[in-house]
VOBA-1610 file (N, C-alpha, C; in pm, whole numbers, padded with zeros to 5 digits, always signed):
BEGIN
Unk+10811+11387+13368Unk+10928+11421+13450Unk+10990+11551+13398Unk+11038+11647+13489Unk+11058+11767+13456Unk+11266+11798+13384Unk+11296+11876+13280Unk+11382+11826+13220Unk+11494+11853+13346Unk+11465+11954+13459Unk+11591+11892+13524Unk+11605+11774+13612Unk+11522+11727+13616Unk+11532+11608+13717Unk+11562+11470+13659Unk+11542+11449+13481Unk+11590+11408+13382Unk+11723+11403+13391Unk+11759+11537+13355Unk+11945+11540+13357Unk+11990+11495+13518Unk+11971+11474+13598Unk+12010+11472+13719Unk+11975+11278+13758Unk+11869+11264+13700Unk+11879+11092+13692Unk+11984+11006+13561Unk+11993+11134+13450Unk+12107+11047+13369Unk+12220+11093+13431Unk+12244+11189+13499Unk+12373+11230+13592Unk+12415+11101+13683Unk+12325+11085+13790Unk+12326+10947+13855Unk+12329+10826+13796Unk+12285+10824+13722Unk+12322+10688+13637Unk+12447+10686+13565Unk+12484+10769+13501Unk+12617+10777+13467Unk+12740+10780+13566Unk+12743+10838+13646Unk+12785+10775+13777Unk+12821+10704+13854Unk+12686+10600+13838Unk+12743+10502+13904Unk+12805+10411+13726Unk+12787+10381+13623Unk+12860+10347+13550Unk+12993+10360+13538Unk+13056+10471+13550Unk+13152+10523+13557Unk+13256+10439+13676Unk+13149+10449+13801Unk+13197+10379+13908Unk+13194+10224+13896Unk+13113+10169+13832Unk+13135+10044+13809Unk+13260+09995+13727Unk+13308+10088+13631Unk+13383+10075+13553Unk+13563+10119+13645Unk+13582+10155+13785Unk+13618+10221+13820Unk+13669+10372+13861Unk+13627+10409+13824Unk+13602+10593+13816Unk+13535+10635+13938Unk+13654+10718+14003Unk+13623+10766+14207Unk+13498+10874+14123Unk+13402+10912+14055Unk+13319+11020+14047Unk+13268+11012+14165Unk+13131+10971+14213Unk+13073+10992+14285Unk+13155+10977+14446Unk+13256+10906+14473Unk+13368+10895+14560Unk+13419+11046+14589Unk+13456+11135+14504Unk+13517+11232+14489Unk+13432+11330+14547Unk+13328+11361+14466Unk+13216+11469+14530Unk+13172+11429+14650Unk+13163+11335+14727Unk+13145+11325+14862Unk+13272+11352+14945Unk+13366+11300+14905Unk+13504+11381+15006Unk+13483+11493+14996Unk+13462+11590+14861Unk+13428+11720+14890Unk+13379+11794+14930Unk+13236+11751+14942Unk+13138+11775+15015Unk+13145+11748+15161Unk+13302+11706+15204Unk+13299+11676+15347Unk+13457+11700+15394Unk+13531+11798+15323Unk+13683+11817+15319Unk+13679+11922+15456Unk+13586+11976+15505Unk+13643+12048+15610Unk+13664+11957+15765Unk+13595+11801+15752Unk+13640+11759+15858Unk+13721+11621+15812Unk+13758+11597+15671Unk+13842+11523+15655Unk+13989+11543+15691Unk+14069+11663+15689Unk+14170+11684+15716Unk+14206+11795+15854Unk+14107+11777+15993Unk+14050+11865+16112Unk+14127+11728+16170Unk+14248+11717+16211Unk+14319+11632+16279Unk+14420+11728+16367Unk+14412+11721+16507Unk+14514+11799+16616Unk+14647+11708+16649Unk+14747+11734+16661Unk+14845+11689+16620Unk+14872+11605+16783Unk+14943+11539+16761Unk+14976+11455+16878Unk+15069+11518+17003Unk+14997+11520+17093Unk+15067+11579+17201Unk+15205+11501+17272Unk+15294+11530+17253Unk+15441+11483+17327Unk+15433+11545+17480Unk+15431+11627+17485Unk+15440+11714+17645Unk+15345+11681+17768Unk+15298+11592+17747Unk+15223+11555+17864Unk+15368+11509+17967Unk+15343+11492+18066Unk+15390+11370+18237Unk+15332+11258+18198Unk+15198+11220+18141Unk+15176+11106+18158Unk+15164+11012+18070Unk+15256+10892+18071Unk+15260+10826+17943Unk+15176+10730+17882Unk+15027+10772+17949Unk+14903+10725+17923Unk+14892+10822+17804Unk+14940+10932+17820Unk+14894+11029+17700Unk+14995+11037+17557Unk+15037+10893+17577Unk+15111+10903+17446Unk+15045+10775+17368Unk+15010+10853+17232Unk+14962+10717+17101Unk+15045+10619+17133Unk+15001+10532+17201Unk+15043+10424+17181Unk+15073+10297+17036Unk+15168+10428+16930Unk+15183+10319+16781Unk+15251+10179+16825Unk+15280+10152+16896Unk+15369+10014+16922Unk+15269+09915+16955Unk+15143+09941+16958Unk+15047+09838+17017Unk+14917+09838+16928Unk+14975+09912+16829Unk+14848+09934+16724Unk+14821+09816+16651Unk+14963+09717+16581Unk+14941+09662+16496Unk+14843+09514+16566Unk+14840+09535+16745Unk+14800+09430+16765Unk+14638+09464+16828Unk+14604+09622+16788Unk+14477+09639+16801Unk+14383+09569+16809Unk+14240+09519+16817Unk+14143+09502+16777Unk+14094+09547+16663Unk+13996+09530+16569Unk+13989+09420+16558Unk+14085+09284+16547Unk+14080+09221+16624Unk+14175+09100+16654Unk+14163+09008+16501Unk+14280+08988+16408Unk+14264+08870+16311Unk+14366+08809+16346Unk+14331+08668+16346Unk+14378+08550+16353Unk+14506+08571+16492Unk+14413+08642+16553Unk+14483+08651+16699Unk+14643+08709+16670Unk+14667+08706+16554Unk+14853+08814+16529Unk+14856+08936+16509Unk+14954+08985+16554Unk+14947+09193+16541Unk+14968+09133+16342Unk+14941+09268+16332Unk+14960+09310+16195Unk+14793+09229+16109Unk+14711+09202+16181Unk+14583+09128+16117Unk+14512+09260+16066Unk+14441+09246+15927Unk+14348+09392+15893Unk+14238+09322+15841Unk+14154+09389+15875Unk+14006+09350+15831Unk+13986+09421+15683Unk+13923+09373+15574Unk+13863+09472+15449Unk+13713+09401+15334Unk+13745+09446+15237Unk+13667+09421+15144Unk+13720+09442+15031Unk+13710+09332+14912Unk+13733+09310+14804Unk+13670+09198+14682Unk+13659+09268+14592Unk+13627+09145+14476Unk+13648+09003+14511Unk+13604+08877+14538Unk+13620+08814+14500Unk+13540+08704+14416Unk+13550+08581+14439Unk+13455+08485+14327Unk+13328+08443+14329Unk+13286+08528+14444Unk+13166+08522+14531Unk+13068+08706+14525Unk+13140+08770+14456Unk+13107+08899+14493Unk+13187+08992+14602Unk+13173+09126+14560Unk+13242+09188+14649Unk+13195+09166+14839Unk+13294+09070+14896Unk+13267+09078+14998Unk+13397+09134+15105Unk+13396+09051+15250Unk+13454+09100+15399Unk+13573+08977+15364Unk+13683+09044+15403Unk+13807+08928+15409Unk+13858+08983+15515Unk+13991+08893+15550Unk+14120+08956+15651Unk+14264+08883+15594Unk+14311+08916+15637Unk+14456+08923+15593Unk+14615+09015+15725Unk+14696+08968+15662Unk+14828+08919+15791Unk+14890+09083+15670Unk+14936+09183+15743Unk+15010+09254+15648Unk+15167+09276+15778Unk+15262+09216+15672Unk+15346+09209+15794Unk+15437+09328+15826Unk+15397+09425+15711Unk+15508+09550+15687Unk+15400+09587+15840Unk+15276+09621+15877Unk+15203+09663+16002Unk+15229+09596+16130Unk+15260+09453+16113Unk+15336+09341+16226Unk+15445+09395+16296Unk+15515+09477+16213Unk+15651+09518+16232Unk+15665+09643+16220Unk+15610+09730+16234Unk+15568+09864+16259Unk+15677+09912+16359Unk+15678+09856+16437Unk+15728+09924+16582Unk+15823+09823+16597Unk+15943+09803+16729Unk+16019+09748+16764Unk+16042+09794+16937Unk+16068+09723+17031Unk+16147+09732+17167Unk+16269+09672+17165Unk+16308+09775+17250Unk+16472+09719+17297Unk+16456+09732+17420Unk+16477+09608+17529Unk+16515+09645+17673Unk+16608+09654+17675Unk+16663+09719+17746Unk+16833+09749+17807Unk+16814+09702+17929Unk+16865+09609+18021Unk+16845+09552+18169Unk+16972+09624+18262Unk+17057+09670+18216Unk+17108+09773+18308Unk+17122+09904+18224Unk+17050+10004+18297Unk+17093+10143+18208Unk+17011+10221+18317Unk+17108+10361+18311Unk+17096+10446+18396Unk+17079+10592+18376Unk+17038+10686+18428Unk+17003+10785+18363Unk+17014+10897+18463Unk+17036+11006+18489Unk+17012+11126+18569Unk+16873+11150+18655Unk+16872+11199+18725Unk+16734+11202+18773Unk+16638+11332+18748Unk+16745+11429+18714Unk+16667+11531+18653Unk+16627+11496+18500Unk+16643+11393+18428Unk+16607+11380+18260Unk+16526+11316+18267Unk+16459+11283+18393Unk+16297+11201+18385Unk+16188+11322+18348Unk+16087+11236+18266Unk+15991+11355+18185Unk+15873+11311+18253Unk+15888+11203+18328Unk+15681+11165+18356Unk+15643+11038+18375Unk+15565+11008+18432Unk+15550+10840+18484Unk+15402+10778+18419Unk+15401+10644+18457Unk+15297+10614+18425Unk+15177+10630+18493Unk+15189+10634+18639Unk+15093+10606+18747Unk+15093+10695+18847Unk+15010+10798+18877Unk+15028+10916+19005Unk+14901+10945+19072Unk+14886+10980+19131Unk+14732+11024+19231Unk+14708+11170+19143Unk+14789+11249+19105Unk+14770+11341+18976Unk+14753+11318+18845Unk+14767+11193+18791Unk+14746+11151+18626Unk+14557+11203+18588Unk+14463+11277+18660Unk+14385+11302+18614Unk+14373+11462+18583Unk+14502+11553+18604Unk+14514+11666+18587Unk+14657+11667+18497Unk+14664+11735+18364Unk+14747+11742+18212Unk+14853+11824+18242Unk+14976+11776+18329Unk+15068+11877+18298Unk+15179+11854+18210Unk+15248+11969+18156Unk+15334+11968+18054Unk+15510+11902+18150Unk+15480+11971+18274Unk+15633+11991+18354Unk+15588+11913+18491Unk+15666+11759+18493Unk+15641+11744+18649Unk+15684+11887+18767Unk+15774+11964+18718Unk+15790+12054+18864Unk+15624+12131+18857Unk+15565+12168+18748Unk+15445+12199+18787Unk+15373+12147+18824Unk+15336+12014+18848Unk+15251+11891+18940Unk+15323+11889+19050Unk+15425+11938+19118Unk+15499+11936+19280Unk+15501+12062+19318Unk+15448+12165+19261Unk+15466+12278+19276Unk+15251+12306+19300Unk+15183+12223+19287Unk+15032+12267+19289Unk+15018+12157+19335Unk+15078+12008+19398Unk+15006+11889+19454Unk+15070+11852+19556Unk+15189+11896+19573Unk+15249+11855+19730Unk+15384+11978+19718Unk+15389+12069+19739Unk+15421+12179+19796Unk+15516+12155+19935Unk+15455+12074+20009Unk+15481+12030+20132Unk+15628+11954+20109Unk+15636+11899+19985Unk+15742+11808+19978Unk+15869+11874+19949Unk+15871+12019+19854Unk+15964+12097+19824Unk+16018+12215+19907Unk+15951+12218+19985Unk+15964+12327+20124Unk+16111+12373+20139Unk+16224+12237+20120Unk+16327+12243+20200Unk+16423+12234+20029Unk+16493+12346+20013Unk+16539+12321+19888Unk+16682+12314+19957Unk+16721+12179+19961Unk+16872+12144+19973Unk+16903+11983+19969Unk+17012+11957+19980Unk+17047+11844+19984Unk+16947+11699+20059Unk+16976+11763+20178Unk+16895+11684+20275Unk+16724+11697+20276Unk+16674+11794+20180Unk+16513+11788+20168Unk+16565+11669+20036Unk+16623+11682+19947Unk+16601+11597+19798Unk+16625+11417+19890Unk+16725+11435+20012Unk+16726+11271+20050Unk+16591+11259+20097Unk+16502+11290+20158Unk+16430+11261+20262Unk+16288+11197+20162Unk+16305+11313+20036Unk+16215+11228+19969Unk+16252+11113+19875Unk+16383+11105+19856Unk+16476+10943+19792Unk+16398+10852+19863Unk+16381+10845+20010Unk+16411+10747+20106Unk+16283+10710+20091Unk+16132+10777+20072Unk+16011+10726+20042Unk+16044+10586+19947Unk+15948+10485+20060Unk+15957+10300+20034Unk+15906+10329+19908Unk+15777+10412+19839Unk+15743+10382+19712Unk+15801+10397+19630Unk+15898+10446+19613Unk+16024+10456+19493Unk+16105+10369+19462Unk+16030+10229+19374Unk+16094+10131+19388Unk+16217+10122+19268Unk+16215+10236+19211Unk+16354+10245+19146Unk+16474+10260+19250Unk+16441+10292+19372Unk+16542+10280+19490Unk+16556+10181+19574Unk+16432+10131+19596Unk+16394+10012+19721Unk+16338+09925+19682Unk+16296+09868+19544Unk+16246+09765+19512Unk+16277+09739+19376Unk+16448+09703+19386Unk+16483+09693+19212Unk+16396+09590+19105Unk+16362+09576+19020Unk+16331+09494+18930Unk+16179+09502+18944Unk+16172+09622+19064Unk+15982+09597+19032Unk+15938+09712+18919Unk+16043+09831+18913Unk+15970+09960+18796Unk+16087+09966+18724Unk+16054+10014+18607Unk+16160+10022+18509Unk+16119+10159+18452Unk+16217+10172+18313Unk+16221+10322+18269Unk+16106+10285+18112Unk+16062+10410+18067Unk+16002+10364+17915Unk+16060+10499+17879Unk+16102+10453+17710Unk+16102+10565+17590Unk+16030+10551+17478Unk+15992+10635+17375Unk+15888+10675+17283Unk+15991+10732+17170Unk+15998+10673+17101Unk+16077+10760+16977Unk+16028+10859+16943Unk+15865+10850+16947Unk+15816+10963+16809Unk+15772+11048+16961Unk+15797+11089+17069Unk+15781+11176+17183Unk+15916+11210+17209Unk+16053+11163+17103Unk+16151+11279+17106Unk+16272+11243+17170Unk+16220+11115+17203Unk+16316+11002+17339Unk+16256+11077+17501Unk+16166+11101+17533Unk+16163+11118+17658Unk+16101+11024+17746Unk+16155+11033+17837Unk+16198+10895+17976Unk+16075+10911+18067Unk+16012+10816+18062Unk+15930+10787+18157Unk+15972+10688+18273Unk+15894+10687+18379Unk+15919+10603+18464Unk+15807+10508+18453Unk+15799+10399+18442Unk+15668+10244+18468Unk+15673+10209+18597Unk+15619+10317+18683Unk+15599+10283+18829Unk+15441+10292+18855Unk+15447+10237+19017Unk+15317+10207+19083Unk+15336+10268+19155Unk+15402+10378+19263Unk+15372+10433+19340Unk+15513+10537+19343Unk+15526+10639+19436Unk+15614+10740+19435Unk+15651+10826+19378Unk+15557+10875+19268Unk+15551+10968+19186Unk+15567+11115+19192Unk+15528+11128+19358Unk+15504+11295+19423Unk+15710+11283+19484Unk+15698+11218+19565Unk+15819+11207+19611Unk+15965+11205+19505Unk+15939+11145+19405Unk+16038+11140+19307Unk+16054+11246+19209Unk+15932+11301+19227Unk+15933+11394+19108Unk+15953+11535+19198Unk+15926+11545+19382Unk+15992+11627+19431Unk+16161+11675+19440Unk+16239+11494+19472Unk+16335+11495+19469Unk+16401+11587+19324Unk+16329+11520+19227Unk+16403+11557+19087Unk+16371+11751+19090Unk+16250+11814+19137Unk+16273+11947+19113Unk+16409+12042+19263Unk+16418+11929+19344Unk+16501+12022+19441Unk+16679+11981+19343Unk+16696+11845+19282Unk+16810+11821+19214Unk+16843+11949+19090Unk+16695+11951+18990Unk+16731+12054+18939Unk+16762+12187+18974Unk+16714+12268+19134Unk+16742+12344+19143Unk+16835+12412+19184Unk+16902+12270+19267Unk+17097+12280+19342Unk+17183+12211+19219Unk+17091+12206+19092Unk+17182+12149+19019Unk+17279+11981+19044Unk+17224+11926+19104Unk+17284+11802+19178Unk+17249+11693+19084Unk+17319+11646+19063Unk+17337+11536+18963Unk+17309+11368+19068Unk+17218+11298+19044Unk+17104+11194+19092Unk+17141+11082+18975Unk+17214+10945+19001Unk+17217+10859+18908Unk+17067+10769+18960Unk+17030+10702+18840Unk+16869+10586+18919Unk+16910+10506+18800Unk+16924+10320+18831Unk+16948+10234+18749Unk+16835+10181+18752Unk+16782+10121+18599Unk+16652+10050+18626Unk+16669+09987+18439Unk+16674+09876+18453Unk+16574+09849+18273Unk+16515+09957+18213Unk+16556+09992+18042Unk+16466+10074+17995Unk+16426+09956+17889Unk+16302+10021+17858Unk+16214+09981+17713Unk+16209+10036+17653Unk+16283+10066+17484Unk+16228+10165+17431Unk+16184+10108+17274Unk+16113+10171+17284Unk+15995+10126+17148Unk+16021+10271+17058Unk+16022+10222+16930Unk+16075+10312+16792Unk+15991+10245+16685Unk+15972+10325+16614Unk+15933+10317+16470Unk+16043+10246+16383Unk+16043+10101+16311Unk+16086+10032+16206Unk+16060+10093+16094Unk+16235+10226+16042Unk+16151+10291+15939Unk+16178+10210+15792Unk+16270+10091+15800Unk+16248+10030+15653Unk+16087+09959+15612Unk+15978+09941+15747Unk+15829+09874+15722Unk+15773+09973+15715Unk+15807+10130+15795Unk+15691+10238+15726Unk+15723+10240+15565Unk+15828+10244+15564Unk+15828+10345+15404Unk+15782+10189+15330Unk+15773+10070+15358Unk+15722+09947+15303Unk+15584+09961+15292Unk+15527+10021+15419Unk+15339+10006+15455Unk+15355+10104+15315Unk+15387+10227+15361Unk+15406+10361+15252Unk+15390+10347+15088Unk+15441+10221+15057Unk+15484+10155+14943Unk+15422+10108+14869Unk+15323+10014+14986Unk+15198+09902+14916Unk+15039+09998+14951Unk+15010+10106+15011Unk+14928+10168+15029Unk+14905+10319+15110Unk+14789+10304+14985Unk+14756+10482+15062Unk+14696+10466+15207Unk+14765+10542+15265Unk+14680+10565+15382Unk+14642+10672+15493Unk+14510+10652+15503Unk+14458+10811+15537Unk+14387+10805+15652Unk+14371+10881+15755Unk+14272+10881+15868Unk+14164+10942+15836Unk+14063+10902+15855Unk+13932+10964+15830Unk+13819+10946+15965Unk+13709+11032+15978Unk+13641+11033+16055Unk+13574+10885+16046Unk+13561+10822+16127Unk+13491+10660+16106Unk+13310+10677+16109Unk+13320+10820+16103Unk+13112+10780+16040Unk+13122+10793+15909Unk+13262+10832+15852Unk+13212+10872+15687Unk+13263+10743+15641Unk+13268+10643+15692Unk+13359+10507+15646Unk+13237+10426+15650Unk+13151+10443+15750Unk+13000+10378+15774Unk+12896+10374+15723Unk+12908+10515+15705Unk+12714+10613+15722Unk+12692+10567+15580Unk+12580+10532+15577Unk+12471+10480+15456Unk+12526+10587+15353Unk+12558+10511+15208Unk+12619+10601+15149Unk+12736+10685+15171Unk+12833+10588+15234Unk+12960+10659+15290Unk+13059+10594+15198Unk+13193+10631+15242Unk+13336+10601+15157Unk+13293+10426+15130Unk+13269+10349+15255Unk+13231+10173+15227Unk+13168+10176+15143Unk+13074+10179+15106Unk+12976+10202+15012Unk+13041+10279+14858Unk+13058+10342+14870Unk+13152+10440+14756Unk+13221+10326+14704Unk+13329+10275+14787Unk+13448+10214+14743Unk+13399+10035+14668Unk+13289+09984+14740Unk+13250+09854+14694Unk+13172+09864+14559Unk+13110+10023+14524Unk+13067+10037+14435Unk+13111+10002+14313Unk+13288+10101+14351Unk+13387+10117+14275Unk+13431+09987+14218Unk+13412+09839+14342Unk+13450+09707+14303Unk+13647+09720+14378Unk+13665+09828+14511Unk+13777+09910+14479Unk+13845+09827+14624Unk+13933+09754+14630Unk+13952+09661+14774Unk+14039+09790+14868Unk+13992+09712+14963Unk+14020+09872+15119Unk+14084+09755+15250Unk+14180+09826+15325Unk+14140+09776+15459Unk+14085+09866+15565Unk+14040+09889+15657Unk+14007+09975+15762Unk+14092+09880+15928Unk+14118+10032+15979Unk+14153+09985+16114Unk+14129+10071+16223Unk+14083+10087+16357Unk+14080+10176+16442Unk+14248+10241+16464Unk+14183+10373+16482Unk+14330+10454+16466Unk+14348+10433+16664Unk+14484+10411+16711Unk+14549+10444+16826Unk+14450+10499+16926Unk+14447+10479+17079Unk+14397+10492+17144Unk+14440+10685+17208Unk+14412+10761+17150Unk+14498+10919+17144Unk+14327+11014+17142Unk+14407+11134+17211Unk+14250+11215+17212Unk+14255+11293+17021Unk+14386+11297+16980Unk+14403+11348+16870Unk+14330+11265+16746Unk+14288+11127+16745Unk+14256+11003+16685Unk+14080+10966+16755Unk+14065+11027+16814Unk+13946+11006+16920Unk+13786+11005+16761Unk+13766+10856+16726Unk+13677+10861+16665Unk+13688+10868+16527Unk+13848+10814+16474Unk+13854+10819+16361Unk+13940+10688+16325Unk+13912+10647+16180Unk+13966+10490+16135Unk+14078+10525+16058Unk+14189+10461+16061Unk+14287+10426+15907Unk+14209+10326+15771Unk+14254+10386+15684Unk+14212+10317+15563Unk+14333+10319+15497Unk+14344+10215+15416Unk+14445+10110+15390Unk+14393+10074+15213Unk+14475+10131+15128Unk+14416+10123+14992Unk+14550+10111+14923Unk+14529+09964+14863Unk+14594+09866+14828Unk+14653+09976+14664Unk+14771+10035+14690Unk+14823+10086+14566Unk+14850+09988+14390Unk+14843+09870+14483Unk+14839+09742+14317Unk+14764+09737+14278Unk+14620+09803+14306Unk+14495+09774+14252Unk+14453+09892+14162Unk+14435+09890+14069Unk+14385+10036+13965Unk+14319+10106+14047Unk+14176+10045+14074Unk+14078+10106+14139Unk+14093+10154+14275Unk+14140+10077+14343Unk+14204+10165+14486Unk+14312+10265+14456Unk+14382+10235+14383Unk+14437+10339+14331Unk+14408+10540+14308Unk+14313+10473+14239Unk+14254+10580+14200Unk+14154+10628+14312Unk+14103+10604+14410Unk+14045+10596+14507Unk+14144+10665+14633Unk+14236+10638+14648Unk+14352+10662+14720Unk+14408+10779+14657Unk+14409+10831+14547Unk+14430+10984+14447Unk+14314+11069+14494Unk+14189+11041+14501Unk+14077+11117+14545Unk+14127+11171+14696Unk+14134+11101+14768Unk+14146+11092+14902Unk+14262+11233+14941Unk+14377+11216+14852Unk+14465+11293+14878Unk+14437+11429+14802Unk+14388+11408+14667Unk+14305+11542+14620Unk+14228+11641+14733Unk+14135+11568+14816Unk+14034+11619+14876Unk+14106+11641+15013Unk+14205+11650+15063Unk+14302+11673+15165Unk+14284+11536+15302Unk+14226+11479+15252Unk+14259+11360+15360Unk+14358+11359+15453Unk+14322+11324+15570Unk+14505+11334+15655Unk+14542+11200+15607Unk+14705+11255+15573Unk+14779+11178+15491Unk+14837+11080+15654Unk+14795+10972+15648Unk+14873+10898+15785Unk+15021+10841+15728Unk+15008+10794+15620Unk+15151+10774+15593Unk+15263+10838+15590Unk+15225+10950+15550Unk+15380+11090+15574Unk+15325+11115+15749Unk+15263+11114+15806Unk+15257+11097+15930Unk+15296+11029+15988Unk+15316+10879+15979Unk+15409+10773+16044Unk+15562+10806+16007Unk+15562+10826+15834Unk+15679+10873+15823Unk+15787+11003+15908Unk+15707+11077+15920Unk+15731+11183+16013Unk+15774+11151+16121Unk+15677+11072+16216Unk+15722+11040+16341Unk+15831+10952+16365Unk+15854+10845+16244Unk+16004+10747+16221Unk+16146+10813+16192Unk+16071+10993+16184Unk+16251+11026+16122Unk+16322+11022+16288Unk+16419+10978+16277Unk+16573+11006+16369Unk+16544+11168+16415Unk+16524+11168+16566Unk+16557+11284+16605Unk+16697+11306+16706Unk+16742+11412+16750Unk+16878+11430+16833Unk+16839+11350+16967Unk+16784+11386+17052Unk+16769+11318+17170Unk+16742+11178+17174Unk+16669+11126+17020Unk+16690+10986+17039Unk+16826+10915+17004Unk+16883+10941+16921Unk+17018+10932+16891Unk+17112+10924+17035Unk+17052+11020+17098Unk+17136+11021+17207Unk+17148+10882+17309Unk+17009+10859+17341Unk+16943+10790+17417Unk+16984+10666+17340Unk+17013+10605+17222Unk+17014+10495+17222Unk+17149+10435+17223Unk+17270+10589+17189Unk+17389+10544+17184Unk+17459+10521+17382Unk+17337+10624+17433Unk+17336+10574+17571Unk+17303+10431+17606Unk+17231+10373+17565Unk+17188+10240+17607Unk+17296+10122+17560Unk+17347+10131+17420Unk+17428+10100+17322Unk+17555+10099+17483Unk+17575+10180+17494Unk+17689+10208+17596Unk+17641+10120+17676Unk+17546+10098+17768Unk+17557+10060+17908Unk+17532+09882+17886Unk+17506+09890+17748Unk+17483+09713+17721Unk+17607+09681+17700Unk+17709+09735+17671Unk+17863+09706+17660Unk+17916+09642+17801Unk+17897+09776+17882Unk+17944+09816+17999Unk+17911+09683+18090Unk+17746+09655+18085Unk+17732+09496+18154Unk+17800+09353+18132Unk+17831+09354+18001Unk+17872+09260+17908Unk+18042+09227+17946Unk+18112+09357+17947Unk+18223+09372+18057Unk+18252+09329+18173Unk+18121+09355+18260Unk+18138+09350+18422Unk+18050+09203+18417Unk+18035+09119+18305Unk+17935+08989+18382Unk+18074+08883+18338Unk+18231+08944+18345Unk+18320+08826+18350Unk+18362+08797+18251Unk+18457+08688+18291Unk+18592+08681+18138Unk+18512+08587+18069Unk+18500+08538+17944Unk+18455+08499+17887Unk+18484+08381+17857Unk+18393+08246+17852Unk+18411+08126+17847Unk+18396+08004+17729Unk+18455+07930+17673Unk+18418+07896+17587Unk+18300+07810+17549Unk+18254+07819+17435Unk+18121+07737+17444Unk+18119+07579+17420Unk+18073+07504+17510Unk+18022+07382+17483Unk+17899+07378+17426Unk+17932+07294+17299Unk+17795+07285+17226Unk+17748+07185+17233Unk+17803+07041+17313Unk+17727+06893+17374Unk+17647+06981+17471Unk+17714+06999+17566Unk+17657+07020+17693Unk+17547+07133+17679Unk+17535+07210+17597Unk+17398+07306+17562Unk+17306+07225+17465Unk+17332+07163+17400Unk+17235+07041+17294Unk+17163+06959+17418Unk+17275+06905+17547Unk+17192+06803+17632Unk+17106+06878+17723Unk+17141+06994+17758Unk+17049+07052+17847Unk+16941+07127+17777Unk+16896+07152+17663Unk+16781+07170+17568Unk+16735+07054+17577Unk+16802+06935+17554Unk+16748+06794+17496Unk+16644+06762+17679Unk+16724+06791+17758Unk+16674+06733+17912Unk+16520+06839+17917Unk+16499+06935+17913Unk+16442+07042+17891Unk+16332+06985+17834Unk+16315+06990+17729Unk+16226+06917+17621Unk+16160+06761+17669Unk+16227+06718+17735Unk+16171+06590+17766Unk+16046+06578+17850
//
């Protein structure tokens, strides 16, 4: 055997010793050897109309892989008494990731709508509904006045007008608080009305339920707490001789999860490295050495408090008062008569 191929088999062997012993070596030189598409992540688009095009984080924790049928379930691998094998586990700081608030009466301007869910245009990316009424029905804005903005109110599909309780409003914290509409039809018409309102300046009230879903930032900075966590391309988590492989070497426990359904995420996993563990530990130090996208200051990011949400919630805050007011003087509670009608209930 020739003496470099000598040094290069006690290289490998030392190696993996090292790694048995916990030591990211051979862990390390493969992130490196692969740092230009470990940290090649495009940032999440807010500006779309369509709120198909927003990461859906509020529905992550109940992703697939499905464990034990509860959000917050993670699939991994770790030591146990059997050898390093496949476990799952309930992490509840991920259960609780996200939060909704409906508001059942709350109202909003009609020019501060940003984009709907559902349009005969949702297969073309615009930033500005007036630019989707301005290139898809033209026909509808013709008449810039009062009486063009009624004519398209009066369209039956606008069931924020003509069919209360069938569409409601949605908000996105980490998209800045902007207002979507959760409709099925009237999208051209409403979103005409709203560019002739903005342009006479006419102020348009529309009452409907909002939903708004936010980031729980005392469980990020908790996830934050108990683990590193990084997005990575999901073939280097796979591929024969990849990070899986690396890390079981190590003896080093991981979770993995599919990242959000987003074109920015398109083909890449979260990994989940248990900071109590030496060896993940140190595994989770590599990761950030070698520029890994850091997902945790990324969730963190998207959980900080911005102005428009602030706004939006002390708006809602308001109009849940305001109902609470107008649903009557207030009565005292019988606590037989609510015990017997649970009790009748139950039977």
């Amino acid at each position: 055997m020739k003496s470099s191929e000598s040094v290069a088999l006690a290289r490998s062997v030392l190696d993996r010793c090292l790694a048995l012993a916990g030591k990211p070596v051979r862990l390390r030189k493969f992130l490196i050897e692969r740092a230009d598409v470990l940290h090649g992540v495009a940032p999440e688009s807010t500006g779309s109309v369509w709120s198909s095009d927003v990461a859906r984080w509020d529905e992550w924790a109940s992703m697939t892989p499905a464990v034990c049928d509860k959000p917050g379930g993670l699939l991994g691998y770790r030591r146990g008494p059997y050898g390093y094998s496949s476990y799952d586990d309930l992490i509840p700081e991920l259960a609780g990731l996200c939060s909704m608030t409906r508001v059942e009466h709350w109202s909003c301007d009609l020019r501060d709508i940003h984009g709907f869910s559902a349009s005969k245009s949702s297969t073309t990316r615009f930033s500005d509904l007036d630019a989707m009424v301005e290139r898809d029905s033209p026909e509808l804005i013709a008449d810039i006045s009062p009486a063009g903005m009624r004519r398209n109110l009066e369209h039956r599909g606008i069931a924020l007008l003509h069919a209360p309780g069938q569409d409601h409003f949605r908000a996105f914290s980490w998209t800045g608080g902007h207002i979507y509409v959760a409709n099925s039809d009237g999208s051209h018409h409403l979103a005409a009305a709203r560019y002739i309102a903005r342009k006479l300046d006419l102020a348009v009230s529309l009452s409907a339920p909002l939903e708004l879903h936010e980031f729980d930032q005392l469980n990020v900075y908790r996830l934050r707490q108990r683990f590193g966590l990084y997005a990575i391309p999901g073939r280097l988590l796979w591929a024969d001789g990849g990070v899986c492989e690396l890390l079981q070497e190590m003896q080093a426990p991981f979770y993995w999860k599919d990242m959000p359904i987003h074109e920015a995420w398109m083909g890449r996993a979260a990994i989940f490295l248990p900071l109590s563990d030496r060896r993940s530990r140190a595994a989770a130090d590599q990761f950030a050495r070698c520029g890994a996208f850091d997902l945790g200051k990324h969730l963190a990011d998207l959980a900080r408090p911005v102005a428009p949400l602030h706004e939006l919630k002390v708006k809602s805050l308001r109009a849940a008062l305001i109902a609470g007011e107008q649903s009557g003087e207030p009565r005292p509670f019988d606590q037989e008569a609510f015990l017997s009608r649970m009790r009748a209930g139950a039977a």
